[in-house]
N, C-alpha and C positions, 0 to 999 in steps of 0.2 A: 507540177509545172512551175518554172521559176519568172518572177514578175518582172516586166521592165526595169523596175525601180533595181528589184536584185542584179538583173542582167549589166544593169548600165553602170552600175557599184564593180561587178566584177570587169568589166571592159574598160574601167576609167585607166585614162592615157595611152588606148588603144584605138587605132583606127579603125571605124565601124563604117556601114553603113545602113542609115533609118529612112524606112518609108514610110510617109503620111499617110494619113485616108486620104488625102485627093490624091494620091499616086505619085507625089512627088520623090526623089530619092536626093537623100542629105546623106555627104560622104565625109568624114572628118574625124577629130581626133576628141572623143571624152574628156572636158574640162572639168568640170565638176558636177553632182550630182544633187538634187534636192529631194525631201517626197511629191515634189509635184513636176518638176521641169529637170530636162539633161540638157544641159550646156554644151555646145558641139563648135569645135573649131574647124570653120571649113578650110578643104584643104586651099591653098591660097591664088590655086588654075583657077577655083570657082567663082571668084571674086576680081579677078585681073590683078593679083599680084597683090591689092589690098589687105591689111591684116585689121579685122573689125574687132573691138576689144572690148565686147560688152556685157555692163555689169561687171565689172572686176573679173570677171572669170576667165577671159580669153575667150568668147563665144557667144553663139545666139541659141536662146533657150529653144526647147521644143517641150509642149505640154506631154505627158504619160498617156491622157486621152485620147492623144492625136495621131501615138505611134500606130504603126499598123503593122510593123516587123521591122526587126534588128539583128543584124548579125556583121561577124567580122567582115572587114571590107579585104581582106586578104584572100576569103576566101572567091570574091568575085574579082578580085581586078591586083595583077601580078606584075 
């Protein structure tokens, strides 16, 4: 089975979307990758048109711990 970490390495500059332990869902595009956080650009509906640019990366981090499931956001929303 392949890890987040791997997952998110092979999805980078694809739009995904992650769901937390608390149920939340994060829809956006792979900015960079670390061994502990994925950088996700949200798409910019989510934010009212704002583009938030953090940490250098284009994005706001999400811990590895914290995913709860990841996958292409193409395949939910067309």
């Amino acid at each position: 089975m392949m890890s987040y970490y791997e997952m998110c390495c092979k999805y980078k500059g694809q739009r995904v979307c992650i769901t937390d332990k608390c149920g939340r869902k994060h829809v956006g595009t792979i900015t960079h990758v670390t061994n502990t956080h994925v950088f996700i650009q949200p798409d910019s509906s989510e934010f009212g048109g704002f583009n938030y640019g953090y940490w250098g990366w284009g994005g706001y981090p999400i811990a590895f711990g914290f995913i709860a499931g990841l996958a292409l956001a193409s395949l939910f929303f067309w």
